[in-house]
C-alpha positions, -999 to +999 in steps of 0.1 A: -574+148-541-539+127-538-513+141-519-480+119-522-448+121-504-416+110-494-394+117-519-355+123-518-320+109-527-307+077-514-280+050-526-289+017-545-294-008-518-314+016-496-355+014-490-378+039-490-415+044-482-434+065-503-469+074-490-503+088-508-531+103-487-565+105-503-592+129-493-628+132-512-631+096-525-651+068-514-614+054-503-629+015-505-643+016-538-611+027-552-579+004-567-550+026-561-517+026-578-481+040-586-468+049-615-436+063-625-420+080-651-381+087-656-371+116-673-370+108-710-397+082-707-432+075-707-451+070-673-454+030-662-472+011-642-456+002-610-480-010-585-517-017-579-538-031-544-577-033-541-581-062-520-552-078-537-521-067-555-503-062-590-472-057-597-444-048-626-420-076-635-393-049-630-404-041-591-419-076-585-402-089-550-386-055-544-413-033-536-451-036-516-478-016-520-503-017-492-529+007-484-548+017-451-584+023-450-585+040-412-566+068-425-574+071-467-537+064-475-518+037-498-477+031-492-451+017-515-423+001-499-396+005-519-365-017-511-335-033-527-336+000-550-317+004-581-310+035-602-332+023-628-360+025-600-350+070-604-379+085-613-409+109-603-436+087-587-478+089-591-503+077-571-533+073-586-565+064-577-595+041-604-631+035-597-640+001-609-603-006-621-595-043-620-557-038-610-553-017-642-520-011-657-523+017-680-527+058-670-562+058-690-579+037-662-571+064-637-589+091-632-574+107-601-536+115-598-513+132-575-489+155-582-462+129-582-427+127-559-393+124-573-366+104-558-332+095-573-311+068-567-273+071-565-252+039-573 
């Protein structure tokens, strides 16, 4: 199971750290990701990290995904936000995903946690 959080409201300009705990996986055989999806729209790929990371042109240099193996969890550090970036988030987790980029190489998801941003 994924269990994200850190959702909320904050102005453009502001970070925030979303975080994604994982229970019942075999954590290091795992990529993990975020995905996204704005209301209106259809879910995108945001973020990826096995043992190295991927990233969307749109969040490229703004955001960092990172995960820790001690504790099961991935992060995205979200900074420099943007309304565009208001949207419910997904982490997601793929067995023998190569840094996928699309929702059918994942076959675990959270529940997602929505954040908007205020310019």
């Amino acid at each position: 199971q994924l269990q994200a959080s850190g959702g909320g409201s904050v102005q453009a300009g502001d970070s925030l750290r979303l975080s994604c705990a994982l229970s019942g996986l075999a954590f290091g055989s795992y990529t993990l990701a975020w995905f996204r999806q704005a209301p209106g729209k259809e879910r995108e790929f945001v973020a990826a990290i096995y043992w190295t990371t991927r990233y969307a042109d749109s969040v490229k240099g703004r955001f960092a995904i990172s995960r820790d193996n001690a504790n099961n969890s991935v992060s995205l550090q979200m900074n420099s936000l943007e309304p565009e970036d208001t949207a419910v988030y997904y982490c997601a987790a793929g067995y023998g995903v190569v840094l996928g980029t699309q929702t059918a190489e994942y076959t675990h998801w959270g529940q997602g946690t929505k954040f908007t941003v205020s310019s």
